[in-house]
C-alpha positions as CSV (number, residue, x, y, z in Angstrom):
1,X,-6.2,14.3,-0.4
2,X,-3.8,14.5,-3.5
3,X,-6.4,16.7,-5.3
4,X,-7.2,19.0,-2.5
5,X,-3.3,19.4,-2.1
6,X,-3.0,20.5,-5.6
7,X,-5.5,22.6,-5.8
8,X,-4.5,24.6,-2.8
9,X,-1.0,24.7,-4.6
10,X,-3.0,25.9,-8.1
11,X,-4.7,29.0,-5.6
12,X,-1.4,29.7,-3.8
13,X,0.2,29.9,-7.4
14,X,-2.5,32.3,-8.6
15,X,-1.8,34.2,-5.3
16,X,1.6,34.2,-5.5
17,X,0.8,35.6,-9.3
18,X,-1.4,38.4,-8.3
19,X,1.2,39.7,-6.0
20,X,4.0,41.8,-7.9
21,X,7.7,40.4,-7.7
22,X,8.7,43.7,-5.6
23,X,7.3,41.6,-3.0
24,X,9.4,38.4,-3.2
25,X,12.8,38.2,-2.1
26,X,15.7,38.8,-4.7
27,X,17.4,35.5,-4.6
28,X,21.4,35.3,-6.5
29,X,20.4,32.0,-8.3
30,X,16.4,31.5,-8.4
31,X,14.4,33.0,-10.8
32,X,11.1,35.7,-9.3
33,X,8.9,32.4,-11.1
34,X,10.8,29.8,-8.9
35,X,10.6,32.1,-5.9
36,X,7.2,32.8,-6.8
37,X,6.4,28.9,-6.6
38,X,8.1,28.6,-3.1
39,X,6.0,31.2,-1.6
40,X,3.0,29.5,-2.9
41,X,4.1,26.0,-1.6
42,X,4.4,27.9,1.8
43,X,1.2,29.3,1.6
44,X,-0.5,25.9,0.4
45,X,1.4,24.4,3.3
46,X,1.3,26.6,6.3
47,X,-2.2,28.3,5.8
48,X,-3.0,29.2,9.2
49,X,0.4,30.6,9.5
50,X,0.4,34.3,9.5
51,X,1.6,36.0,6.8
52,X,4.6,38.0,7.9
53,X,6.0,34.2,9.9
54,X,5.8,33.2,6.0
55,X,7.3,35.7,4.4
56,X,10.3,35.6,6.9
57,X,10.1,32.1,6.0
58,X,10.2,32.8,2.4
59,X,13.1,35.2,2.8
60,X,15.5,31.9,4.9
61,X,14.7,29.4,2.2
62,X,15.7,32.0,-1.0
């Protein structure tokens, strides 16, 4: 279980990698890399979610 979770996060990071930072949130005191991580933990998470429920989801957390 602990091993499929990480590697879901490891994809979700490399997704969150692909995608340029014009797509993240700005947040006032997180870096793009930290708000890059978030959206990849949401992703790992909530994969059956679809994507525009986790970008607004994204965009209430930062």
């Amino acid at each position: 279980m602990n091993t499929i979770r990480t590697l879901a996060l490891l994809v979700g990071c490399a997704a969150a990698a692909a995608c340029s930072s014009a797509n993240l949130p700005e947040s006032q005191k997180l870096s793009s890399q930290k708000v890059g991580e978030i959206a990849a933990r949401i992703e790992a998470q909530y994969p059956n979610l679809a994507q525009d429920k986790r970008d607004e989801v994204l965009r209430v957390v930062v």
